[in-house]
N, CA, C and O atoms as a GROMACS GRO file, in nm:
protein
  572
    1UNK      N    1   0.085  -0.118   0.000
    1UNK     CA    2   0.000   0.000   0.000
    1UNK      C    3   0.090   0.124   0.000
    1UNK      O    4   0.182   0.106   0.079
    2UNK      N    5   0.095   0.221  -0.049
    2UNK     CA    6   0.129   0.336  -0.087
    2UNK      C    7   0.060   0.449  -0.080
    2UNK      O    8  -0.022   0.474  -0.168
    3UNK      N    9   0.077   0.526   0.014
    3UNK     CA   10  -0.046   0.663   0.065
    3UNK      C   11   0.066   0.770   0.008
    3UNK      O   12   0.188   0.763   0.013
    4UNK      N   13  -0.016   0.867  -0.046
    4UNK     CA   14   0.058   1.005  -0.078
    4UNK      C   15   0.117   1.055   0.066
    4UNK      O   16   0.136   1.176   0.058
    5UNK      N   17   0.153   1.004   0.195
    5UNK     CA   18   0.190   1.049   0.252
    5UNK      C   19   0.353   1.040   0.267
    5UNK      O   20   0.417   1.100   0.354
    6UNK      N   21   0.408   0.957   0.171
    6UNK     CA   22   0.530   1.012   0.166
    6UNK      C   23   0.591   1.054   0.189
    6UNK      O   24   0.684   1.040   0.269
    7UNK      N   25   0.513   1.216   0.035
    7UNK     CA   26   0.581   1.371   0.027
    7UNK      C   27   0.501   1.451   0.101
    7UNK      O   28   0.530   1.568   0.126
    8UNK      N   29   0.340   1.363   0.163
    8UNK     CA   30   0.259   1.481   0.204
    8UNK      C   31   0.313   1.509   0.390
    8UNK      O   32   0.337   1.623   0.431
    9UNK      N   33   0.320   1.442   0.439
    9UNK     CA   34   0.342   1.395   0.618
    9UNK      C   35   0.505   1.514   0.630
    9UNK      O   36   0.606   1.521   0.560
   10UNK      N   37   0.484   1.548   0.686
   10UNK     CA   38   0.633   1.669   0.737
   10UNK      C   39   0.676   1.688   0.863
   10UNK      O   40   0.771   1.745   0.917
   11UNK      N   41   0.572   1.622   0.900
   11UNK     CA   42   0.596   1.609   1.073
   11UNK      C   43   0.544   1.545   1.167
   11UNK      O   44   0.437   1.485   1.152
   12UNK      N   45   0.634   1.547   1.323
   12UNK     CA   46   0.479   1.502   1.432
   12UNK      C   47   0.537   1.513   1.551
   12UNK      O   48   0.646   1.472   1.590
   13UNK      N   49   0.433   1.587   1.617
   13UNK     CA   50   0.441   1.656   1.746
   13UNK      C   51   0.353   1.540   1.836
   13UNK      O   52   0.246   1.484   1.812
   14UNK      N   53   0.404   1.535   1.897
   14UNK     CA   54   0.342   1.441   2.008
   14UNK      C   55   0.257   1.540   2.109
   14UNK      O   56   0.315   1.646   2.132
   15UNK      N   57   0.135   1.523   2.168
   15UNK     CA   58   0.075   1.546   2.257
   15UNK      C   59   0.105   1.440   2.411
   15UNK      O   60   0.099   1.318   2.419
   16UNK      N   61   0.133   1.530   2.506
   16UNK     CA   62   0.177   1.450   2.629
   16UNK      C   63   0.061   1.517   2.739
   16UNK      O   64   0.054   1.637   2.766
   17UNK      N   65  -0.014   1.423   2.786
   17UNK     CA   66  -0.118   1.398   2.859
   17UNK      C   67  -0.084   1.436   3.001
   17UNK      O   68  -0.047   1.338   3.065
   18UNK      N   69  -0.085   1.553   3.074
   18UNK     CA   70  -0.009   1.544   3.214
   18UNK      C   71  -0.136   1.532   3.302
   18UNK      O   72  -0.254   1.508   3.276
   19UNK      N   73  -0.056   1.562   3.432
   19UNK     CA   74  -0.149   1.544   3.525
   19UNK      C   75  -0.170   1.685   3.616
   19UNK      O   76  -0.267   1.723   3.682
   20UNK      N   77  -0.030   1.752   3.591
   20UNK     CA   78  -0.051   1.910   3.641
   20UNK      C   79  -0.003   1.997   3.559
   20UNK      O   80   0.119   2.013   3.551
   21UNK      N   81  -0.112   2.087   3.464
   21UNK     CA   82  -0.037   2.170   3.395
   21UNK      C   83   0.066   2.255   3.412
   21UNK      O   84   0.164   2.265   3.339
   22UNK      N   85   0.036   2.328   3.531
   22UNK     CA   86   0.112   2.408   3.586
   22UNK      C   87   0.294   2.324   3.674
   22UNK      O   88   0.383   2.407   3.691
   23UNK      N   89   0.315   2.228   3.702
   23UNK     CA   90   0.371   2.205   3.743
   23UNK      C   91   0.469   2.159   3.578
   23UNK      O   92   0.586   2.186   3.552
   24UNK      N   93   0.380   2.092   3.501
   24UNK     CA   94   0.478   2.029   3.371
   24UNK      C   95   0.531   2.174   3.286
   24UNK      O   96   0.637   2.173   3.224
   25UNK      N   97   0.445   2.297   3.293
   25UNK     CA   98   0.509   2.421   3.242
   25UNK      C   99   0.617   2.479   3.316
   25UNK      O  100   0.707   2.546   3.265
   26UNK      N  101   0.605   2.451   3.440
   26UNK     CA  102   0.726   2.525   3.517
   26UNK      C  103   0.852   2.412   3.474
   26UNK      O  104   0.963   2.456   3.444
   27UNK      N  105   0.825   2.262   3.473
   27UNK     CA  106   0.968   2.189   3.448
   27UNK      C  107   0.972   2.192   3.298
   27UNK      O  108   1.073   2.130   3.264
   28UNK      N  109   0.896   2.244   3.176
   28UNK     CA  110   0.916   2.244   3.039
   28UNK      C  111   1.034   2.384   3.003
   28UNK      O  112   1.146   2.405   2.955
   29UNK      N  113   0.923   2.452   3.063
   29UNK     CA  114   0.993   2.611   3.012
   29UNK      C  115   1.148   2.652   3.115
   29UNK      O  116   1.266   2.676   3.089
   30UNK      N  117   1.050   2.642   3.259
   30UNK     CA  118   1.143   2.684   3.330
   30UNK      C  119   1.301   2.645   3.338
   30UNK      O  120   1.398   2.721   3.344
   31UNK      N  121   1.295   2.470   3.338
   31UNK     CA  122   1.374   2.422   3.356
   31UNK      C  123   1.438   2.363   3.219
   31UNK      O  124   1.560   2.344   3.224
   32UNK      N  125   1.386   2.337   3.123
   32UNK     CA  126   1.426   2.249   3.034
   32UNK      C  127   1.475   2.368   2.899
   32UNK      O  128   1.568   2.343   2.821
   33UNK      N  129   1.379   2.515   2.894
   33UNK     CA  130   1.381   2.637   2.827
   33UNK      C  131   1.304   2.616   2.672
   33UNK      O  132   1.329   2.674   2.566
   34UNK      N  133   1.191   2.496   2.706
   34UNK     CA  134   1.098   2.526   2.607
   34UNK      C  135   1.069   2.705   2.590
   34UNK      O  136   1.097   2.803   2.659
   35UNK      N  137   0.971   2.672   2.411
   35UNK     CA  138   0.875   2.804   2.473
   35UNK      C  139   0.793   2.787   2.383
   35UNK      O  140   0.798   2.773   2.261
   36UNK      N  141   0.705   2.790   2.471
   36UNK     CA  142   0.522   2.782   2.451
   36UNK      C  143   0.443   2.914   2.282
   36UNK      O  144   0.422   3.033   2.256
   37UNK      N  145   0.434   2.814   2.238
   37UNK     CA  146   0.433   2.905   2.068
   37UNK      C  147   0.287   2.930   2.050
   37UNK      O  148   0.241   3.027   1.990
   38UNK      N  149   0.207   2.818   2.116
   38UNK     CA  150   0.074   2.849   2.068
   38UNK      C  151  -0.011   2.806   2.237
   38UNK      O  152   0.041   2.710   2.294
   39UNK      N  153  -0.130   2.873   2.309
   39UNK     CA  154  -0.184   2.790   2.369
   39UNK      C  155  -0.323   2.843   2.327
   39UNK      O  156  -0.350   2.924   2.239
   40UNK      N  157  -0.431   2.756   2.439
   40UNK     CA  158  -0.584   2.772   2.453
   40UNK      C  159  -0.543   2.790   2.586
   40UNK      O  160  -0.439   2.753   2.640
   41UNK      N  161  -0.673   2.874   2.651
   41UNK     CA  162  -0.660   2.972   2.725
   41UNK      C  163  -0.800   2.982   2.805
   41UNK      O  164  -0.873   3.070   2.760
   42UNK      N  165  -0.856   2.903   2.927
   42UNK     CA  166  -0.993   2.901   2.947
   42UNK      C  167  -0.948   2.952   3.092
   42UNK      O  168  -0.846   2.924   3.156
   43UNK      N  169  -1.094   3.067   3.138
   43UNK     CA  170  -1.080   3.076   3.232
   43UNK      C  171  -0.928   3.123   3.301
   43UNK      O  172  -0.915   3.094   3.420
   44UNK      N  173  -0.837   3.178   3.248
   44UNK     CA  174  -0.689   3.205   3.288
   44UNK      C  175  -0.622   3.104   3.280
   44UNK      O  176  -0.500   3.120   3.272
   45UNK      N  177  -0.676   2.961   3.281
   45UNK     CA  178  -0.548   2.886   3.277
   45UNK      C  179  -0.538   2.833   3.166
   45UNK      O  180  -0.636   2.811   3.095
   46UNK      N  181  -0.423   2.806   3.135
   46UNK     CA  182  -0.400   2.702   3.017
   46UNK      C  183  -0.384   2.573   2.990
   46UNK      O  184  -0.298   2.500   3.039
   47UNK      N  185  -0.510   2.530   2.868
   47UNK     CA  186  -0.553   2.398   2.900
   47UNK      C  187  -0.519   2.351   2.796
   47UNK      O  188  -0.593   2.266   2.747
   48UNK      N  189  -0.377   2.394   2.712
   48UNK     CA  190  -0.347   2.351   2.598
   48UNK      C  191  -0.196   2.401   2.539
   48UNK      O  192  -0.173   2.521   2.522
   49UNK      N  193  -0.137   2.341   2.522
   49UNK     CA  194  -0.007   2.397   2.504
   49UNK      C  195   0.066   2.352   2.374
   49UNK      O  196   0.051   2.232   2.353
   50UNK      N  197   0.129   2.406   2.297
   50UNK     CA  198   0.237   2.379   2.207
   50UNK      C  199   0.355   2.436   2.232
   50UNK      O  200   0.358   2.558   2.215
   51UNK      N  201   0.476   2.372   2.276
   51UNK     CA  202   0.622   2.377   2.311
   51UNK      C  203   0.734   2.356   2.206
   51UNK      O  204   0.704   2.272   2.120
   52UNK      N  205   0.836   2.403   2.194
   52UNK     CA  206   0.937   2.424   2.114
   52UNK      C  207   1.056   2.449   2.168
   52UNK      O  208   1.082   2.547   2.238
   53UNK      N  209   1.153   2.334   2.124
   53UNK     CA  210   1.291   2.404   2.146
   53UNK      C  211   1.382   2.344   2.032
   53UNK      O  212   1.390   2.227   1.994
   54UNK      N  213   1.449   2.459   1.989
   54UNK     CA  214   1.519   2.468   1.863
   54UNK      C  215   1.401   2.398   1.779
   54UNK      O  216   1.286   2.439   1.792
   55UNK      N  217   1.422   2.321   1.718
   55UNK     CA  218   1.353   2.260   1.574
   55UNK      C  219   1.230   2.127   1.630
   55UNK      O  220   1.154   2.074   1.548
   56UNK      N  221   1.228   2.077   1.824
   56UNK     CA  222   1.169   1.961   1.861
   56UNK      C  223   1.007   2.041   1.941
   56UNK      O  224   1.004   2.146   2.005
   57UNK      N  225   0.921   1.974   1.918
   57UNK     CA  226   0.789   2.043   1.940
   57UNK      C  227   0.743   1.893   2.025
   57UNK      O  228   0.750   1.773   1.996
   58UNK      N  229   0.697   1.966   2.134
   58UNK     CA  230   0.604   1.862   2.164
   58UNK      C  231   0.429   1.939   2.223
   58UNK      O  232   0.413   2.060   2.203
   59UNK      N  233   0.352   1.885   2.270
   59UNK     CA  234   0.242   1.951   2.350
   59UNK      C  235   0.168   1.884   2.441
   59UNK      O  236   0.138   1.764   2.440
   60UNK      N  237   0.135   1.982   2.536
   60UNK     CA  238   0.040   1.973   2.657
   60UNK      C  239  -0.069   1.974   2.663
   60UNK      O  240  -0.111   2.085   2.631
   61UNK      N  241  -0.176   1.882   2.698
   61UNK     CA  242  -0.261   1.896   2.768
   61UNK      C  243  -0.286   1.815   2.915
   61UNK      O  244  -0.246   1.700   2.931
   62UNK      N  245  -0.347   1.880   3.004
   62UNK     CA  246  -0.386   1.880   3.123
   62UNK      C  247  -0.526   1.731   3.154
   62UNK      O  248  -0.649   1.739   3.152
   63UNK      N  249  -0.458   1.642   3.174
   63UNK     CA  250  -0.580   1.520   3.204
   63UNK      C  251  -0.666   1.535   3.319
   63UNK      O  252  -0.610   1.594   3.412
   64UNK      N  253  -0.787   1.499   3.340
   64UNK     CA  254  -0.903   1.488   3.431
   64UNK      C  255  -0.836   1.430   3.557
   64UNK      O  256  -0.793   1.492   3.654
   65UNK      N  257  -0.838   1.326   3.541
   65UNK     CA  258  -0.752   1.241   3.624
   65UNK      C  259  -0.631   1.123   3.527
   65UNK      O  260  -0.608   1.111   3.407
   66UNK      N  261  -0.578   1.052   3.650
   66UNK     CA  262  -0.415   0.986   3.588
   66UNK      C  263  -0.523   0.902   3.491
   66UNK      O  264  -0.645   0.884   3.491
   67UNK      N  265  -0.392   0.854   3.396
   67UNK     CA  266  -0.480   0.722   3.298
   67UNK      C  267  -0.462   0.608   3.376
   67UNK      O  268  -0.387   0.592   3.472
   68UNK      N  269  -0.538   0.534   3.324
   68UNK     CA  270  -0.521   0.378   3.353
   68UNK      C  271  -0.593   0.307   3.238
   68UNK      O  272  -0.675   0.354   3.160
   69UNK      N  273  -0.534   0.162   3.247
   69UNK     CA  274  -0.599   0.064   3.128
   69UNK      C  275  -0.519   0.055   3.010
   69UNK      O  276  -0.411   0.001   3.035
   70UNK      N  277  -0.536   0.094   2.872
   70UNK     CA  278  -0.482   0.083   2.748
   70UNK      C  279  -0.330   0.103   2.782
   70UNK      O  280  -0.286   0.173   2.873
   71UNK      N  281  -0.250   0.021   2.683
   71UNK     CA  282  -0.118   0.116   2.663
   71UNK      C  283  -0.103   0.247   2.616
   71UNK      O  284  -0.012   0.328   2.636
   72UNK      N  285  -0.202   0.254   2.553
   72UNK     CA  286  -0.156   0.381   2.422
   72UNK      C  287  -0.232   0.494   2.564
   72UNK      O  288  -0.161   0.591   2.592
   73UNK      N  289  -0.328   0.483   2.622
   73UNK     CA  290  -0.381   0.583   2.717
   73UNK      C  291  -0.289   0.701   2.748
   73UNK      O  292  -0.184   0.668   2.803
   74UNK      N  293  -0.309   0.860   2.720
   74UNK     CA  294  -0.234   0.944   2.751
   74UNK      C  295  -0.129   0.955   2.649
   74UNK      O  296  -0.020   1.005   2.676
   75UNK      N  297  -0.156   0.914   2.544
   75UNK     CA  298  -0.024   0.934   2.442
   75UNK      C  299  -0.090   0.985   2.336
   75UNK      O  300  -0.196   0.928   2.306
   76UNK      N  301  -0.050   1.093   2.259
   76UNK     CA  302  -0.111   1.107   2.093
   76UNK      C  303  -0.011   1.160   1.995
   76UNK      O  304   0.084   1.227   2.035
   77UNK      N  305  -0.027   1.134   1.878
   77UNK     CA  306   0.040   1.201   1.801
   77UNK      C  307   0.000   1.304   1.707
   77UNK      O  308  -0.110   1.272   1.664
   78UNK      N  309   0.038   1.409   1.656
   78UNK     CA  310  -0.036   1.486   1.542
   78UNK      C  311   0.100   1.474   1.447
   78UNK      O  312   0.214   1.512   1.471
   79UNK      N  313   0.037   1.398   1.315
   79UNK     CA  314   0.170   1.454   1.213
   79UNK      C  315   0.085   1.545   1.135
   79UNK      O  316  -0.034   1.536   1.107
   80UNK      N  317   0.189   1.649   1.099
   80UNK     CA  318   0.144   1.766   1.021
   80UNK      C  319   0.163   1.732   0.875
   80UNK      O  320   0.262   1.684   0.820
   81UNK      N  321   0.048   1.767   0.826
   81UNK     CA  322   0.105   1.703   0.680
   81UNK      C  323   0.062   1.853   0.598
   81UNK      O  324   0.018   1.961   0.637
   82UNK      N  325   0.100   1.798   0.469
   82UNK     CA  326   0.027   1.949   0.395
   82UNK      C  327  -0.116   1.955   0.345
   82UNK      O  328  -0.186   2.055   0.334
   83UNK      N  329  -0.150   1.818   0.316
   83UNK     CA  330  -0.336   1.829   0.310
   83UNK      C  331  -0.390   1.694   0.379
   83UNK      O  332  -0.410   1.586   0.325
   84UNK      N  333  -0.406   1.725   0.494
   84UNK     CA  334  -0.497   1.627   0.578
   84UNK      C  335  -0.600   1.540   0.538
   84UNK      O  336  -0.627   1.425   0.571
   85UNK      N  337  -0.672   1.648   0.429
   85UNK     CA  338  -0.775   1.618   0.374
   85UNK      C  339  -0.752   1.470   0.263
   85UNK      O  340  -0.826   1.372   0.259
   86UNK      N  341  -0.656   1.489   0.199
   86UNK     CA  342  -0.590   1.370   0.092
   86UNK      C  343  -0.524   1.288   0.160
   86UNK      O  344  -0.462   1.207   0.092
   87UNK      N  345  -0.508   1.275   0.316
   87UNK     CA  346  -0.431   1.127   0.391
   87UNK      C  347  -0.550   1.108   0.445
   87UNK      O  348  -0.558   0.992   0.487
   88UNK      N  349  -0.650   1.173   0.463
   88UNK     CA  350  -0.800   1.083   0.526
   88UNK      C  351  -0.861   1.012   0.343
   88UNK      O  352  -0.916   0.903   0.337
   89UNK      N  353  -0.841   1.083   0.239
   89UNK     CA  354  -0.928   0.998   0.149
   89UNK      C  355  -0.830   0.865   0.135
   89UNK      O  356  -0.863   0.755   0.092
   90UNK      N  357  -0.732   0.896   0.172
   90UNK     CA  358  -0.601   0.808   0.095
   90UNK      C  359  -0.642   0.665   0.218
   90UNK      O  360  -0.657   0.549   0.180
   91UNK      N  361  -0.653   0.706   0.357
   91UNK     CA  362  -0.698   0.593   0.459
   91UNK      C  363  -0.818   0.536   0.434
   91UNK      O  364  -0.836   0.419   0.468
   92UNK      N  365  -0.960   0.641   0.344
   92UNK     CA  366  -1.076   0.550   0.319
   92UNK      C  367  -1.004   0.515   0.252
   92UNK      O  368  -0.905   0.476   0.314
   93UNK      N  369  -0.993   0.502   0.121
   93UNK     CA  370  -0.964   0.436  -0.013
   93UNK      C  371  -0.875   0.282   0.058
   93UNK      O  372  -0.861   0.177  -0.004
   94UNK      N  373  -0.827   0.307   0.194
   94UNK     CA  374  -0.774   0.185   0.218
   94UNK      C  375  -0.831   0.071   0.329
   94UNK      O  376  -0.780  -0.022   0.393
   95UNK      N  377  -0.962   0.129   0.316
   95UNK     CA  378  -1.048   0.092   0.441
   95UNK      C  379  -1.007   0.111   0.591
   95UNK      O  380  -1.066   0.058   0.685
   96UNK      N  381  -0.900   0.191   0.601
   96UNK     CA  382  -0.814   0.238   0.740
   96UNK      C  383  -0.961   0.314   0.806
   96UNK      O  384  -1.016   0.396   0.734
   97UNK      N  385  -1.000   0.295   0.892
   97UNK     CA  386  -1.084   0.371   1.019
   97UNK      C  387  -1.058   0.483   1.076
   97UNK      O  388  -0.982   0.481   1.173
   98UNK      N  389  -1.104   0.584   1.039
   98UNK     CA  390  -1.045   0.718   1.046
   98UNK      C  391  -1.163   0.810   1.094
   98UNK      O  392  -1.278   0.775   1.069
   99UNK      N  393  -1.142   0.918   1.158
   99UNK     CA  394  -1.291   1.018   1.194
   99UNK      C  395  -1.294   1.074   1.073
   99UNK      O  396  -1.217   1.072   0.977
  100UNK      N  397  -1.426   1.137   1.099
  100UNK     CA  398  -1.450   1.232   0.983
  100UNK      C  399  -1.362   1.370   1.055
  100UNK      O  400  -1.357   1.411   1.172
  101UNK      N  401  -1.288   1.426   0.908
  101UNK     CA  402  -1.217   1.554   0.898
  101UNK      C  403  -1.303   1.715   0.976
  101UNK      O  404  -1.388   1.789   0.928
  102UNK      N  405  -1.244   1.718   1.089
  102UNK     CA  406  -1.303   1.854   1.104
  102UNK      C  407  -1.188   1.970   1.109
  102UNK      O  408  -1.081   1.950   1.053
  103UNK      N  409  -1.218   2.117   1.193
  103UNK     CA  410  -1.135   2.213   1.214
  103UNK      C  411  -1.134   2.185   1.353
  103UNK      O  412  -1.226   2.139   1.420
  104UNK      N  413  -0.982   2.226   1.400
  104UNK     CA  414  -0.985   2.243   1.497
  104UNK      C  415  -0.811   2.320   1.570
  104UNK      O  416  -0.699   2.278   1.542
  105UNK      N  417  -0.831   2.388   1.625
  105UNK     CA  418  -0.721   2.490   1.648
  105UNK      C  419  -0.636   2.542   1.500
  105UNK      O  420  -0.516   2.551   1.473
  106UNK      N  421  -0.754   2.568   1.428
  106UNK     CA  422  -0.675   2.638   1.271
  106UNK      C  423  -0.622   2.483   1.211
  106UNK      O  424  -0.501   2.474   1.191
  107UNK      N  425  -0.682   2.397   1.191
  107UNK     CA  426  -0.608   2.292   1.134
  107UNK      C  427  -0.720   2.192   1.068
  107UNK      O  428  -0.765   2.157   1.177
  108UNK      N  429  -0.771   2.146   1.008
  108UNK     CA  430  -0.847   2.012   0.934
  108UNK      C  431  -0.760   1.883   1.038
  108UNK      O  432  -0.639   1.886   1.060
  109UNK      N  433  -0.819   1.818   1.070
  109UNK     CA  434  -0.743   1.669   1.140
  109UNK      C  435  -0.847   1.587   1.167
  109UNK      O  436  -0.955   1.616   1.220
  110UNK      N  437  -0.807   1.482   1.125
  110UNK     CA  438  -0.881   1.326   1.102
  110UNK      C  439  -0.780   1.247   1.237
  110UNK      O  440  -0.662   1.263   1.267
  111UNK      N  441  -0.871   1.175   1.288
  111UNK     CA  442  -0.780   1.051   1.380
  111UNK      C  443  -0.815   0.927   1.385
  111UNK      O  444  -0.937   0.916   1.390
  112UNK      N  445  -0.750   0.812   1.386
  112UNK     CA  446  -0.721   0.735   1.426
  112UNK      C  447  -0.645   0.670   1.547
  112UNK      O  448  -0.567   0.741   1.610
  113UNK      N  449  -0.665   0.533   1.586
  113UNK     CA  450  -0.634   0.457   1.700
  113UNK      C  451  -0.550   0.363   1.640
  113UNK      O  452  -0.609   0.289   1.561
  114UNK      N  453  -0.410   0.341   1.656
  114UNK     CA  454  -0.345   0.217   1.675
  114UNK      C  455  -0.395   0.108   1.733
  114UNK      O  456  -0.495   0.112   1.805
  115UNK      N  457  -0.331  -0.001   1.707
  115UNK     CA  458  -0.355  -0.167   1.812
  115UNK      C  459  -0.343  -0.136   1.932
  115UNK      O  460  -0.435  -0.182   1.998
  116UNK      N  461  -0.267  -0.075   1.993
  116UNK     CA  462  -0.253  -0.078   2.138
  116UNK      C  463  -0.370   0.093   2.173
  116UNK      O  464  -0.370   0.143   2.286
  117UNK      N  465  -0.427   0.134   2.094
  117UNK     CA  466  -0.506   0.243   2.172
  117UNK      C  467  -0.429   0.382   2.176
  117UNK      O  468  -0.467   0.471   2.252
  118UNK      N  469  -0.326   0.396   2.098
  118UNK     CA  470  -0.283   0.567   2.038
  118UNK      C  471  -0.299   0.604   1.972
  118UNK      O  472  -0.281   0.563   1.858
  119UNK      N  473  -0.345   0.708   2.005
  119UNK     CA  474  -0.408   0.812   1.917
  119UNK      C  475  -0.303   0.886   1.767
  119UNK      O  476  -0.190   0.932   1.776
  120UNK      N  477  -0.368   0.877   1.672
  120UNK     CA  478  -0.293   0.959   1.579
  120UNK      C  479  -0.369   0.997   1.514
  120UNK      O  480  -0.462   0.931   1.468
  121UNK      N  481  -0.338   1.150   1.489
  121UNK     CA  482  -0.394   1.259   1.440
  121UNK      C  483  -0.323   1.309   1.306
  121UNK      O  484  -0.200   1.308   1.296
  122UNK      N  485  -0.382   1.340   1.233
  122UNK     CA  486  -0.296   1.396   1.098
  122UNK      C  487  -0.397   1.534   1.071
  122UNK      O  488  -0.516   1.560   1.055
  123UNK      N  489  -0.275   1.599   1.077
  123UNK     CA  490  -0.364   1.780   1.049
  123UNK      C  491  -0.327   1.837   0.939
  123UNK      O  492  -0.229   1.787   0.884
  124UNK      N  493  -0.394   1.963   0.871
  124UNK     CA  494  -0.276   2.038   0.826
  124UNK      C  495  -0.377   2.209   0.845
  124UNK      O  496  -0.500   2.217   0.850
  125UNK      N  497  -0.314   2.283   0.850
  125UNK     CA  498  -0.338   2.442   0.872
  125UNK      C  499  -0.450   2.499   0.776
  125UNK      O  500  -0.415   2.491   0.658
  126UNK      N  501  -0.539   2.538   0.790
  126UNK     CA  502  -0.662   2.615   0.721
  126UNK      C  503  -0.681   2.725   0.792
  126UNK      O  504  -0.635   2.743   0.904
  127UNK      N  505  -0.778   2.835   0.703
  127UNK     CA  506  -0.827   2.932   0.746
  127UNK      C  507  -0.992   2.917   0.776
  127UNK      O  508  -1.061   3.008   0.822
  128UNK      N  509  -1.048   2.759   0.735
  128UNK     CA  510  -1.199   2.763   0.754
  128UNK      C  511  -1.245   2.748   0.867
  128UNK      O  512  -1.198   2.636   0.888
  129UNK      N  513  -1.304   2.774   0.965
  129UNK     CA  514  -1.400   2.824   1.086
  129UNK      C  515  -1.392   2.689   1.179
  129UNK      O  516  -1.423   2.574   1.148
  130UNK      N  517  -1.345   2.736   1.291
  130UNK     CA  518  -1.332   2.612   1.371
  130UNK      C  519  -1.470   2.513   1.363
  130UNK      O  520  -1.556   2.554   1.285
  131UNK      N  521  -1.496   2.403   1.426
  131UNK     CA  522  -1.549   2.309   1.411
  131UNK      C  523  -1.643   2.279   1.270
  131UNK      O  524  -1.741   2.205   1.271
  132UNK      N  525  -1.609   2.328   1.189
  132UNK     CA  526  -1.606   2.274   1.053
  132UNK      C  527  -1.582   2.161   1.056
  132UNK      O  528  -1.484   2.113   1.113
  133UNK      N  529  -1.689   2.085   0.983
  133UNK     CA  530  -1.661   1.864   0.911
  133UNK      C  531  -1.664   1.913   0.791
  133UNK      O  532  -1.716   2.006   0.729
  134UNK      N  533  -1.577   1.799   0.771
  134UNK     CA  534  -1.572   1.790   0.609
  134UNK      C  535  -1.699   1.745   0.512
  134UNK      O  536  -1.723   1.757   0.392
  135UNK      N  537  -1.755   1.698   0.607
  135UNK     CA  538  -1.869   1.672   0.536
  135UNK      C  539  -1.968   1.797   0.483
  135UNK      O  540  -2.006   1.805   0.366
  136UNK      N  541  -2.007   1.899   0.596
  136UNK     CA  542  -2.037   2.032   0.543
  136UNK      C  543  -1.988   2.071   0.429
  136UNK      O  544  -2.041   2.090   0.320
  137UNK      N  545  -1.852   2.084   0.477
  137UNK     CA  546  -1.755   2.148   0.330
  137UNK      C  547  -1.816   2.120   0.201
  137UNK      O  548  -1.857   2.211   0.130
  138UNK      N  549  -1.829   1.924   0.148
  138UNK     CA  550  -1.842   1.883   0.060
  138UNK      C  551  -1.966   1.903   0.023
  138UNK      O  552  -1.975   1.924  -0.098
  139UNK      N  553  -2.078   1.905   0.088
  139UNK     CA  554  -2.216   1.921   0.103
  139UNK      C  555  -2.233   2.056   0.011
  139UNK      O  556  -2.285   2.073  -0.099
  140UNK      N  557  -2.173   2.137   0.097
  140UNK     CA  558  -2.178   2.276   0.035
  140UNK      C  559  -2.135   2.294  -0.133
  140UNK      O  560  -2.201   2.365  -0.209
  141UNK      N  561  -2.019   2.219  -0.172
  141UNK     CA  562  -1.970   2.250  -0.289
  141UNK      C  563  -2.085   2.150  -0.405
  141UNK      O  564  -2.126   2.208  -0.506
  142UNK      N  565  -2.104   2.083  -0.392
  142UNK     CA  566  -2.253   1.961  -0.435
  142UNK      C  567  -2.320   2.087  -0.463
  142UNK      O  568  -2.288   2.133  -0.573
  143UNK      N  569  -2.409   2.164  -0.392
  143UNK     CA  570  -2.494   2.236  -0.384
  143UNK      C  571  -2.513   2.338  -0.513
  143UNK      O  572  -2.604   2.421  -0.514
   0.00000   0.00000   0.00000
């Protein structure tokens, strides 16, 4: 099998699942000299993070409580590709199990679950209106 993801896939930032935001920002930034490029922002705190140092990205979010159960529990990946949209047709076309494409933090991303229960996400950057599905999209152009 052969997916245009190849030349399309350019990256992947891992999402790391903590248990205290505030405590994993003080040992990211403080100590380690990430710096926080993008967050979400509720209520004053931040419940969402993207980190950077030199050229390695990883990101934060803040869990309910600890995981338990699955392996993959608390782990995700986002690879950035350049059209999200053509590695989700490229996964139907391969009967791969995939969500339907929405927006979300400026990005189109479809996900999937590995065997062991990790998450992988494939995005890529848009300007269309957060929680946008692709299905709208297509709906609309039909019309």
């Amino acid at each position: 099998m052969t997916l245009r993801g190849d030349n399309n896939v350019v990256g992947v930032v891992p999402l790391l699942l903590v248990t205290s935001m505030e405590r994993s920002l003080a040992y990211y930034l403080a100590r380690l000299g990430f710096k926080m490029t993008s967050k979400w922002v509720v209520g004053g705190k931040v419940r969402w993070c993207k980190l950077e140092l030199g050229a390695a990205a990883l990101m934060l979010q803040e869990l309910p409580k600890a995981p338990t159960g699955n392996l993959g529990e608390g782990t995700s990946f986002w690879f950035q590709c350049k059209d999200a949209l053509a590695i989700y047709d490229d996964f139907k076309s391969q009967k791969v199990e995939a969500s339907e494409p929405e927006v979300g933090n400026a990005m189109w991303y479809t996900t999937l679950f590995d065997p062991d229960g990790y998450r992988l996400h494939f995005g890529s950057a848009t300007d269309v209106p957060e929680d946008t599905k692709l299905s709208d999209v297509r709906r609309a152009g039909s019309s």
